[in-house]
C-alpha positions in Angstrom: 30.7 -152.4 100.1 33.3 -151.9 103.0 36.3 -150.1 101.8 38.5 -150.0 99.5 40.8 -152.8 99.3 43.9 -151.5 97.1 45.0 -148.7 95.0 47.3 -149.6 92.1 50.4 -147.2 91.5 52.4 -147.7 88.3 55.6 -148.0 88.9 58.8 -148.6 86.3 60.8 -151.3 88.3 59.1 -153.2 91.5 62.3 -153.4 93.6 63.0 -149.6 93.3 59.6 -149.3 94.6 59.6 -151.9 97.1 63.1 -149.9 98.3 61.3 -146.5 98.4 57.9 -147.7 100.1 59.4 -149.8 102.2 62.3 -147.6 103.1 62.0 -143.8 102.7 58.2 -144.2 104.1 58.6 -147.0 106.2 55.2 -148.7 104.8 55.0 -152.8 105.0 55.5 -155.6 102.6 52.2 -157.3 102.3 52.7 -159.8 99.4 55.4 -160.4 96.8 53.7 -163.0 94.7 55.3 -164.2 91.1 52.7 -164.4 88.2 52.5 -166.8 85.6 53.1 -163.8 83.1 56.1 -162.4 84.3 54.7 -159.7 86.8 54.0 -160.0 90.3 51.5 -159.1 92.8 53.3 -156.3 95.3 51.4 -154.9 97.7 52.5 -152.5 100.6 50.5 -150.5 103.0 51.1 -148.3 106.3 53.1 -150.2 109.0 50.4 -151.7 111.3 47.7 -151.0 109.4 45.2 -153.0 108.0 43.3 -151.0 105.6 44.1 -149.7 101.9 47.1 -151.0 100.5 49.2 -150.4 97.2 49.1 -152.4 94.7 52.9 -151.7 93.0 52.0 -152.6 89.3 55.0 -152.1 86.9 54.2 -150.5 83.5 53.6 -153.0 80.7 53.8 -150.7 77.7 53.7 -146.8 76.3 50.9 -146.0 77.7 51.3 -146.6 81.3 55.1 -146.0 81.3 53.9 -142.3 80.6 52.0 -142.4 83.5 54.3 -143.2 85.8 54.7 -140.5 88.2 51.4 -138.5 86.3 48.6 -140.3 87.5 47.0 -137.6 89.0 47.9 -134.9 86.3 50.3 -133.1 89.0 48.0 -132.5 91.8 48.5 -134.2 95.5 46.9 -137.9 95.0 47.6 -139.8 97.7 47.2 -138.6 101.6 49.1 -140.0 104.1 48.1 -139.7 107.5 50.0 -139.8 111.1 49.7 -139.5 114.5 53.3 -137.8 114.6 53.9 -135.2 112.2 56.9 -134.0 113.5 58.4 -137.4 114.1 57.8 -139.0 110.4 58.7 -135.1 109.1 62.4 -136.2 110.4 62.2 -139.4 109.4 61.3 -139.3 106.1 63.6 -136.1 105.3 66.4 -138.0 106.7 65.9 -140.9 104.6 66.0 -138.4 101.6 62.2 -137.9 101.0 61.6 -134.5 98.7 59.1 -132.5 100.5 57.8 -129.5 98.4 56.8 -127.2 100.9 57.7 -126.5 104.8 55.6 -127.9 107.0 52.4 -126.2 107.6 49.6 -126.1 110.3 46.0 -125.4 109.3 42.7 -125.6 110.6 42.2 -129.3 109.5 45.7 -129.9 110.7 49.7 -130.3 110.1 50.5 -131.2 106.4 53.4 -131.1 104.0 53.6 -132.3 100.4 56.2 -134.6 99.8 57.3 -136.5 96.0 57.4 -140.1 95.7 60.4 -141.6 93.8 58.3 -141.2 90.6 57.2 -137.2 91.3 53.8 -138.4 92.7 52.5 -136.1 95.1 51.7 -137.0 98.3 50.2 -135.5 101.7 51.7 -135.8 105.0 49.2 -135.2 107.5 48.1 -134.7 110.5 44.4 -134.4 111.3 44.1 -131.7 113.7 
């Protein structure tokens, strides 16, 4: 085994998503693909990456519509890394991303924890 491929994130609507990834983060559209059962196949991932993508799966029933924004029980789940804190920082506040905390600098590097549209928690970072 290589890597891992995708990472599925339940989501409640896939356009809302698609406007938040895509947006607020500034991540790539991968695929948009219509299944035969009325979902689709959306899958975003870093701008100029090629590695691990989300897989933007909408919730089908009870079950995962409670998870929605809860799939890691509350604790940071997802790690985002960058090669300019500072600049994606900006960015992301000005396109009205909710960081948690003010930025800080640790030994393994710059980091911030920021919400997703859901209340997933995220990590902006920069390896030091």
């Amino acid at each position: 085994m290589s890597h891992i491929a995708l990472v599925t994130l339940v989501v409640r609507d896939y356009d809302e998503a698609l406007s938040f990834y895509t947006g607020a983060l500034g991540f790539e559209l991968v695929e948009d693909t219509d299944r035969d059962d009325g979902s689709r196949w959306v899958v975003v991932r870093p701008r100029g990456t090629t590695g691990t993508g989300l897989l933007l799966a909408r919730a089908k029933d009870d079950v995962q519509h409670a998870s929605v924004g809860a799939q890691t029980g509350g604790r940071v789940g997802f790690f985002l890394h960058t090669e300019d804190f500072a600049g994606d920082h900006e960015r992301m506040l000005a396109a009205g991303v909710r960081f948690l905390e003010e930025p800080r600098h640790e030994t393994y590097g710059s980091v911030a924890v920021f919400e997703d549209l859901y209340g997933n928690r995220w990590d902006l970072l920069q390896p030091a």
